[in-house]
C-alpha positions as CSV (number, residue, x, y, z in Angstrom):
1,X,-27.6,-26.7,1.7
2,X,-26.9,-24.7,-1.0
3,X,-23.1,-25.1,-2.4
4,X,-23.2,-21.0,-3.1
5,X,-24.5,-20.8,0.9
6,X,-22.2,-23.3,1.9
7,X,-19.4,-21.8,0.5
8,X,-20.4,-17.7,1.0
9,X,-20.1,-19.0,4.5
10,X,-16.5,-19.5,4.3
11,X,-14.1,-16.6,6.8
12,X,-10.6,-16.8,7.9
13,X,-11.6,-18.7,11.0
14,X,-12.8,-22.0,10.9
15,X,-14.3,-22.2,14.1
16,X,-16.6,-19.0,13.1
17,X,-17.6,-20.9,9.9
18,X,-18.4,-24.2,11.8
19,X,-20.5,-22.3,13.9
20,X,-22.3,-20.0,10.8
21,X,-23.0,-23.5,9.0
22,X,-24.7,-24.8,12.6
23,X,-26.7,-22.3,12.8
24,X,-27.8,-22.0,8.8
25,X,-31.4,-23.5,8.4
26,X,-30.2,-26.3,6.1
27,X,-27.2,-27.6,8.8
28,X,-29.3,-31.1,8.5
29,X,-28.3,-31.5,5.4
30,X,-24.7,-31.2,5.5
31,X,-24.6,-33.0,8.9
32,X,-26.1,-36.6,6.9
33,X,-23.8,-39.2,6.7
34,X,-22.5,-38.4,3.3
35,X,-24.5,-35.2,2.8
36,X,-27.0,-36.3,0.0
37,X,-28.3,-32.5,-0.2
38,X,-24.9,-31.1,-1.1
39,X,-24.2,-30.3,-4.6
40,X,-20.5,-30.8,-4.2
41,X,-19.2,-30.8,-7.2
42,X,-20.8,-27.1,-7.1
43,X,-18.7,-26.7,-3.7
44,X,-15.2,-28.0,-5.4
45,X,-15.7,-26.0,-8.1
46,X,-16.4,-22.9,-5.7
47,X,-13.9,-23.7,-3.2
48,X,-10.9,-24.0,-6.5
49,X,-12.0,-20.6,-8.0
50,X,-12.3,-18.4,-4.5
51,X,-9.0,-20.6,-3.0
52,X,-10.8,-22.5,0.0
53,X,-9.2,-25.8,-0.3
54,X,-7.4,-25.8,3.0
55,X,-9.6,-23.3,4.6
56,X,-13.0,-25.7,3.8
57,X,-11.4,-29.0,4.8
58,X,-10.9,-27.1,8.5
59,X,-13.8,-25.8,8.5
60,X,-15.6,-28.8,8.1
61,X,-13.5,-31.0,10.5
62,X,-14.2,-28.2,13.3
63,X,-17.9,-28.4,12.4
64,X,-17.5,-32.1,13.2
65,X,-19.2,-33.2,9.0
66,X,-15.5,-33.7,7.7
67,X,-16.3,-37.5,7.4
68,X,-19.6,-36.9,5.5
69,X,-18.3,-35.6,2.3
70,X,-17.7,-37.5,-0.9
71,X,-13.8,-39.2,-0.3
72,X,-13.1,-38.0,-4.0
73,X,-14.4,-34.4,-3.3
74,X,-12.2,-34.3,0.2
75,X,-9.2,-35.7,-1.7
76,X,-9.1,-33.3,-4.4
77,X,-9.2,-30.8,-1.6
78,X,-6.5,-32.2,0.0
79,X,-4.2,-32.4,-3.1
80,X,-4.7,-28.7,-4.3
81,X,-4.0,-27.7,-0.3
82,X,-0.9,-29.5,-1.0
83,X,0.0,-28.0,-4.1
84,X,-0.7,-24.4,-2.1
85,X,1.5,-25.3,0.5
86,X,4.5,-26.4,-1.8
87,X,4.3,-23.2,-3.7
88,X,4.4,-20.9,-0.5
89,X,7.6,-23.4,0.7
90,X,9.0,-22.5,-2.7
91,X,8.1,-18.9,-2.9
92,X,9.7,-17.8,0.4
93,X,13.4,-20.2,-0.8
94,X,13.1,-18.0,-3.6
95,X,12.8,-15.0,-1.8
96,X,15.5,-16.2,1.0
97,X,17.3,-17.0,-2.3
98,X,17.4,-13.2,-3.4
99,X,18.1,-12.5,0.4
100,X,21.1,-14.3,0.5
101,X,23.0,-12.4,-2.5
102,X,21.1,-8.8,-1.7
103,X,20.4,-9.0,1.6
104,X,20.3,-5.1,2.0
105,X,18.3,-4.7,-0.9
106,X,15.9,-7.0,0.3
107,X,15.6,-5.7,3.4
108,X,15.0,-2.4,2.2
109,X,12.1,-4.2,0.2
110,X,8.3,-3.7,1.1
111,X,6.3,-6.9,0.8
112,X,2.7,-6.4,-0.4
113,X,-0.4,-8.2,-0.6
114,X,-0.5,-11.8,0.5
115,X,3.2,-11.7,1.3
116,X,2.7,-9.8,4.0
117,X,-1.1,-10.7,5.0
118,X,0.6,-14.4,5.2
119,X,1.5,-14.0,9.0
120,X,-1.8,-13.5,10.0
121,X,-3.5,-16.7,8.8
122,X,-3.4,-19.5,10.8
123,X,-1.9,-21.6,8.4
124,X,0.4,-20.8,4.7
125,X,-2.3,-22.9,2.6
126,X,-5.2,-20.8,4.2
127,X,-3.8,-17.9,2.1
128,X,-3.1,-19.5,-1.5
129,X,-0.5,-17.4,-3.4
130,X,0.6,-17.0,-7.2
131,X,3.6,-15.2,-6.7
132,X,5.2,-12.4,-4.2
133,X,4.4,-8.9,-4.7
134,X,7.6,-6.6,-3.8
135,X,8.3,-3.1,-4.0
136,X,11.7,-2.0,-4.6
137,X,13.2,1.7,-5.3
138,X,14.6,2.4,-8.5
139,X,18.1,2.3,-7.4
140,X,17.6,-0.9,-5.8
141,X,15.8,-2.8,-8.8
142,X,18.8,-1.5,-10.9
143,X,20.9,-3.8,-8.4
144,X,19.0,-6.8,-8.2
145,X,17.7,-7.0,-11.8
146,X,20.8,-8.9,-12.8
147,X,20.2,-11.9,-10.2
148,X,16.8,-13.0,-11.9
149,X,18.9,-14.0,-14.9
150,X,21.2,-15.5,-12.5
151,X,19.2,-17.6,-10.7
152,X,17.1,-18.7,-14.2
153,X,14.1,-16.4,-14.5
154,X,12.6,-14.9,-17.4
155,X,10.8,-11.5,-17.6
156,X,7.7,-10.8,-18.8
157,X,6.7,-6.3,-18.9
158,X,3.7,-5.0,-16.9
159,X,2.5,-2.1,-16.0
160,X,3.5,-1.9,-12.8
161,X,7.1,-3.0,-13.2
162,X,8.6,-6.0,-14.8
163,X,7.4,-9.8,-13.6
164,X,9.6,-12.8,-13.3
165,X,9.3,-16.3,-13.8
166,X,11.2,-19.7,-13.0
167,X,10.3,-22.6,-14.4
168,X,9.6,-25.4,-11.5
169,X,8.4,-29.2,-11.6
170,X,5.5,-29.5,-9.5
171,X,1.9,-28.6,-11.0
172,X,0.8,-24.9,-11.3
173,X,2.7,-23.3,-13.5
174,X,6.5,-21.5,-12.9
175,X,7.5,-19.8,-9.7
176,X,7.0,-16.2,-10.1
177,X,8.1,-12.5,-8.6
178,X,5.7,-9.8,-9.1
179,X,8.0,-6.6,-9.2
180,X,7.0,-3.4,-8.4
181,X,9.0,0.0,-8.5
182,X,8.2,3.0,-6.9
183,X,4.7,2.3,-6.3
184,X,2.2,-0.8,-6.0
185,X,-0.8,0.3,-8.3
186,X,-1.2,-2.0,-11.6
187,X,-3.3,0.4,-13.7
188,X,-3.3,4.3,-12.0
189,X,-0.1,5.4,-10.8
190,X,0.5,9.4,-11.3
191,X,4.0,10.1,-10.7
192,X,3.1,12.5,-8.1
193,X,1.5,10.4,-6.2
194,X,4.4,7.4,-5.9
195,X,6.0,9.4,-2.8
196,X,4.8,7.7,0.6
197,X,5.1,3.7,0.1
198,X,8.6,3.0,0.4
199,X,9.9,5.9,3.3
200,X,6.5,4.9,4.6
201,X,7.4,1.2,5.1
202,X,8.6,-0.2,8.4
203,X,11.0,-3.0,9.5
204,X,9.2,-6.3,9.4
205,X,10.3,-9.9,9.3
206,X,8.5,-11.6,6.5
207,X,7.7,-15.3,6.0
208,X,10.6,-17.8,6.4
209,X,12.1,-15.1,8.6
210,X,13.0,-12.4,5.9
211,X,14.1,-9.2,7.2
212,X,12.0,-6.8,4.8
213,X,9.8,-3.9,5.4
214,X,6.0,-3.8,5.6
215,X,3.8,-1.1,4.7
216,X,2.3,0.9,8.0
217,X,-2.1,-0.6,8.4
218,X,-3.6,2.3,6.6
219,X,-1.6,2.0,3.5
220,X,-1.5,-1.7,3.5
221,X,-5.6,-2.0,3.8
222,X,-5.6,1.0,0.4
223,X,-3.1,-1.6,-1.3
224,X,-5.1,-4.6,-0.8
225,X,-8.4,-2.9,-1.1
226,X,-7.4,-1.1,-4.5
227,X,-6.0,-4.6,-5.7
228,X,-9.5,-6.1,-5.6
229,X,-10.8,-3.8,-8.4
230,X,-7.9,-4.2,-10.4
231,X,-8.8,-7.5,-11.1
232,X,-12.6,-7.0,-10.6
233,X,-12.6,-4.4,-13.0
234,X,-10.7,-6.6,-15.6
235,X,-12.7,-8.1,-18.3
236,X,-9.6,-10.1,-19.0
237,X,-9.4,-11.4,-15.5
238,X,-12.9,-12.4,-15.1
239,X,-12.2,-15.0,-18.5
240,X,-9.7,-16.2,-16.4
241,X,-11.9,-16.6,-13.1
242,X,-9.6,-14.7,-11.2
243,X,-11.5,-11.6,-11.1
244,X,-12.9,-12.1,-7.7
245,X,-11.8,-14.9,-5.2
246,X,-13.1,-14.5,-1.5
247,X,-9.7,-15.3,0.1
248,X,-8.9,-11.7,-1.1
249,X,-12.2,-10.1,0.8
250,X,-10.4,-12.0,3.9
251,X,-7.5,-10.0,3.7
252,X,-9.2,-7.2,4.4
253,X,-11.2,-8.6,7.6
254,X,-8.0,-9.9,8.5
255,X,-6.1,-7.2,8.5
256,X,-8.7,-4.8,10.1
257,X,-9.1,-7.1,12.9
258,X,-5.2,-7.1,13.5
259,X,-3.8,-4.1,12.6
260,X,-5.4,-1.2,14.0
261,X,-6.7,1.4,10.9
262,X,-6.9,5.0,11.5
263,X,-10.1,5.1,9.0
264,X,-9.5,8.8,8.4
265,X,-5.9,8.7,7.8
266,X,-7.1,5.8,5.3
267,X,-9.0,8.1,3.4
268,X,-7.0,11.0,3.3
269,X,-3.7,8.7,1.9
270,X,-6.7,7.3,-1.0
271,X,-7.1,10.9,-1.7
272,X,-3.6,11.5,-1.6
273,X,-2.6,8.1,-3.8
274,X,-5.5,9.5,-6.0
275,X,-6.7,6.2,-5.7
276,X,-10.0,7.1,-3.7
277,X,-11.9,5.8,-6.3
278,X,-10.4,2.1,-6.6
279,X,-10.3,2.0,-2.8
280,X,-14.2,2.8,-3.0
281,X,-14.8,0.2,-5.5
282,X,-12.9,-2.5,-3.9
283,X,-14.7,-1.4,-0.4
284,X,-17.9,-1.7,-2.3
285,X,-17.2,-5.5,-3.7
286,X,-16.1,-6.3,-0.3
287,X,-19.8,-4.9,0.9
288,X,-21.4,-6.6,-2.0
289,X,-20.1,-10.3,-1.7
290,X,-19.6,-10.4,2.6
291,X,-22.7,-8.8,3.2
292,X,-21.3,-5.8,4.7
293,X,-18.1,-4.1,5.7
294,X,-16.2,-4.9,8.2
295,X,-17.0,-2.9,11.3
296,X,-14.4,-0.4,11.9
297,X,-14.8,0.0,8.1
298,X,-18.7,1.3,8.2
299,X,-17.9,4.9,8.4
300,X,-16.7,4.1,5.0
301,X,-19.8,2.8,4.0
302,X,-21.6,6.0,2.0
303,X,-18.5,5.9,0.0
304,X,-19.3,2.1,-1.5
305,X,-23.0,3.5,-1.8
306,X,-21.8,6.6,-4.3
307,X,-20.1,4.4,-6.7
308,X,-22.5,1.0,-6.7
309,X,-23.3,2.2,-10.6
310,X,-19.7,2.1,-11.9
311,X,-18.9,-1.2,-9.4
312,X,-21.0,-3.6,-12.1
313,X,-19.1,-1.9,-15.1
314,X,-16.5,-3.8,-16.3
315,X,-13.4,-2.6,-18.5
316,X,-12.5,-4.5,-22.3
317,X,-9.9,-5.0,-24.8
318,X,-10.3,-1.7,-26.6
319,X,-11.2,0.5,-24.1
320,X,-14.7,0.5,-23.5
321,X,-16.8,-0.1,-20.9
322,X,-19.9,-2.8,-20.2
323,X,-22.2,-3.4,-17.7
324,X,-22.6,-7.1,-16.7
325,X,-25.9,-8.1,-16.6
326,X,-25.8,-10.3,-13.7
327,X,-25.0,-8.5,-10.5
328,X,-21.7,-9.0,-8.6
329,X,-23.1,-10.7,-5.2
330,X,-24.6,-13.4,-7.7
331,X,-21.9,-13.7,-10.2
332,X,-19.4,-14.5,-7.8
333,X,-21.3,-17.6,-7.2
334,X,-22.0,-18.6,-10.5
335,X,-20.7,-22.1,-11.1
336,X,-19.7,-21.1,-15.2
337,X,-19.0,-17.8,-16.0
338,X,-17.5,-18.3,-19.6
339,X,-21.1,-17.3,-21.5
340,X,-21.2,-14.4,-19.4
341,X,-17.9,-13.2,-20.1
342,X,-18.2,-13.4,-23.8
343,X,-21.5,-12.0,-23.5
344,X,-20.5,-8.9,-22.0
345,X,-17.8,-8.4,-24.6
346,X,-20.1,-8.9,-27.8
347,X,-22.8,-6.7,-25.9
348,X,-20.2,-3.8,-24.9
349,X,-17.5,-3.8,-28.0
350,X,-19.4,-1.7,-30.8
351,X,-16.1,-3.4,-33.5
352,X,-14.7,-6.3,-31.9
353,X,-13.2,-7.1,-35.1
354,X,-10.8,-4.4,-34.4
355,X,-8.8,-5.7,-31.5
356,X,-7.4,-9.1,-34.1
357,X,-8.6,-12.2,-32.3
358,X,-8.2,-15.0,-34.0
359,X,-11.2,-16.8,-32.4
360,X,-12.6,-14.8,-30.1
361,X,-15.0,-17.1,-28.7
362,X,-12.3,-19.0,-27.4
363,X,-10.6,-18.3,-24.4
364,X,-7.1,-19.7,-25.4
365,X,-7.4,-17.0,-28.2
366,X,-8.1,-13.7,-26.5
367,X,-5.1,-15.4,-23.9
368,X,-2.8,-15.2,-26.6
369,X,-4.3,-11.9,-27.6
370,X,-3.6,-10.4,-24.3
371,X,0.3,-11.8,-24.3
372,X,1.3,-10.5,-27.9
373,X,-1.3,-7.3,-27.7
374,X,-3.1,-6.7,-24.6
375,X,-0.4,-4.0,-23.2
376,X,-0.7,-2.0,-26.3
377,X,-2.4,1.2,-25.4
378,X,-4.8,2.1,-28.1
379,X,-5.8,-1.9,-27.8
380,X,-5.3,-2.6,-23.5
381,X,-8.4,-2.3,-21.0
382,X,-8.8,1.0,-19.2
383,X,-9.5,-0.5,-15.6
384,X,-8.4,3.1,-14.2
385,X,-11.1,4.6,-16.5
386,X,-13.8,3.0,-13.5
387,X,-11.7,4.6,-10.8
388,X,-11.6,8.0,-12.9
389,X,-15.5,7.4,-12.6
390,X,-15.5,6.7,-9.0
391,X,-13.6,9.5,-8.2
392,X,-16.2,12.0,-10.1
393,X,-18.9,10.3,-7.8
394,X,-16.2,10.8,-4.6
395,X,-16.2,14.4,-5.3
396,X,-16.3,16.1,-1.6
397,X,-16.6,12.7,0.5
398,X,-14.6,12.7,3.5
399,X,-15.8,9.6,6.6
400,X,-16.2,12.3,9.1
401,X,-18.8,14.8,6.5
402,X,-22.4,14.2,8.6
403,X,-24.2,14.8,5.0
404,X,-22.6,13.2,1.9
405,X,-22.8,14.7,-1.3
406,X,-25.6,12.7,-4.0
407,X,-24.3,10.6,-6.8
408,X,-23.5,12.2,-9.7
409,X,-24.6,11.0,-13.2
């Protein structure tokens, strides 16, 4: 078996993967003592980037084949799932930590992304997390801001609000705090739009039982949806291999198979958020990489089919665009991306001289680059540049039209 088939196997429930590898042609292969077929170096490597540790090793031990894999393979596995689940423990004591000094302003909080999601995954390490995503007012971020420096965070500026780190002693780099204020979008985020998240938000009680608030199903699946073309659209995020990772796509099959969406009202709040073009584009990689959309999602569908041209465009230091010249439901599965990245830049950068990289066929250069420079604006990528794009090719879609208007080019 394949490691790219083995792996583009991989959902949210283990016993729906065990039963998907059964019934793949190749289930002979992986079911040999030891699995001589399997390239599974290929499979750790794909398992690290798209954040399956946990959700493999399950998923094997429910198909029965756990005992057939190489012992170094399965303990590498078992030590990053161990590293995922010490960094959630510490994330929520963080959290509970901000809690217990602000506890109204926390609970006036919205908790985004994974944060939230976490609660519908069967276990913390099936949903790997960098950081908590939080939305505060501006009133209540001028409250809180002095207890990061209090409790021994630094800050680092972003586009969306201001990002805090805490240095920590276990692998994987310091704790961190993703801040947002007013609104959730990284790259597009007209200030008439920033109105509905926060009054929006409802009462819910977050992991390690924080009272917070969570954002009502249809704004929740636009947040996570428009997140997976912020980085998929991020020529700076695909150097880093975290331009696309499947546990993201989950989110969104989790969450429409929990949360009942009112696809219409979904729309109509893109359209609103002006973000119908980032929601389209993160709806199409979801279509590209699973296959299809989830169900309730299909009407949705001719929406992923109007911007497949800008979906493979990809934004640079500099602000130009570049069409990768592998498609996405292959280069997801790619085992080394790093030639393609830089091949993409020197192919779509008509002066690359002009954005100052010391080396820039080095990947610790253009992350320096992006630290010291990459916020600038004349120098930054233009991510909401594709979703500008999308939206021209959105013009008139609505999920209930019968006819839907022809790409424009």
């Amino acid at each position: 078996m394949r490691a790219r088939d083995l792996i583009a196997m991989i959902g949210p429930d283990v016993h729906a993967t065990a039963r998907a590898w059964r019934d793949h042609p190749d289930w002979a292969e992986l079911a040999q003592c030891g699995a001589p077929g399997v390239d599974w170096a290929s499979v750790l490597v794909l398992a690290l980037r798209h954040n399956l540790s946990q959700l493999l090793l399950d998923a094997l031990d429910a198909a029965g084949v756990a005992d057939n894999i190489p012992v170094m393979i399965a303990e590498e596995l078992a030590f990053r799932s161990e590293l995922v689940a010490a960094r959630y423990t510490e994330l929520v004591a963080a959290l509970c930590e901000l809690a217990a000094v602000e506890p109204a302003v926390i609970a006036r909080s919205v908790l985004l992304k994974g944060g939230a999601l976490m609660t519908e995954y069967d276990k913390p390490a099936y949903r790997p997390m960098n950081d908590f995503d939080v939305l505060f007012s501006n009133d209540d971020f001028v409250v809180l801001e002095p207890r990061f420096a209090q409790f021994g965070y630094w800050r680092k500026e972003s586009l969306n609000g201001p990002t805090y780190y805490r240095n920590r002693d276990r692998p994987g780099g310091p704790l961190c705090i993703d801040v947002h204020v007013a609104g959730p979008s990284k790259y597009w985020r007209p200030d008439d739009a920033l109105v509905k998240w926060l009054p929006d938000a409802r009462p819910f009680t977050g992991p390690g039982g924080i009272a917070c608030r969570r954002l009502p199903p249809e704004l929740e699946l636009l947040n996570v949806v428009t997140h997976i073309h912020e980085h998929l659209g991020s020529w700076i995020h695909a150097l880093g291999d975290d331009d696309l990772a499947l546990v993201r796509l989950f989110d969104v099959e989790l969450l429409t198979q929990r949360r009942p969406i009112d696809v219409q009202r979904c729309w109509e709040l893109a359209v609103e958020q002006k973000l119908q073009g980032e929601f389209a584009l993160g709806l199409w990689a979801v279509a590209q990489v699973r296959g299809r959309l989830p169900d309730s999602l299909a009407a949705l569908a001719p929406a992923t089919d109007l911007v497949a041209d800008t979906g493979e465009l990809v934004a640079l230091p500099g602000g130009e665009f570049a069409k990768w010249p592998v498609p996405l439901r292959e280069r997801a599965y790619l085992i080394n991306r790093t030639h393609l990245a830089f091949r993409v830049l020197r192919d779509g950068l008509p002066d690359p001289t002009r954005v100052n990289v010391a080396d820039p066929d080095r990947i610790d250069a253009w992350r320096d680059w992006y630290r010291e420079s990459g916020f600038k604006t004349e120098l930054r990528e233009h991510v909401e540049g594709l979703g500008a794009r999308a939206r021209e090719r959105l013009a008139g879609f609505h999920p209930a039209a019968g006819r839907q208007p022809a790409p424009s080019h």
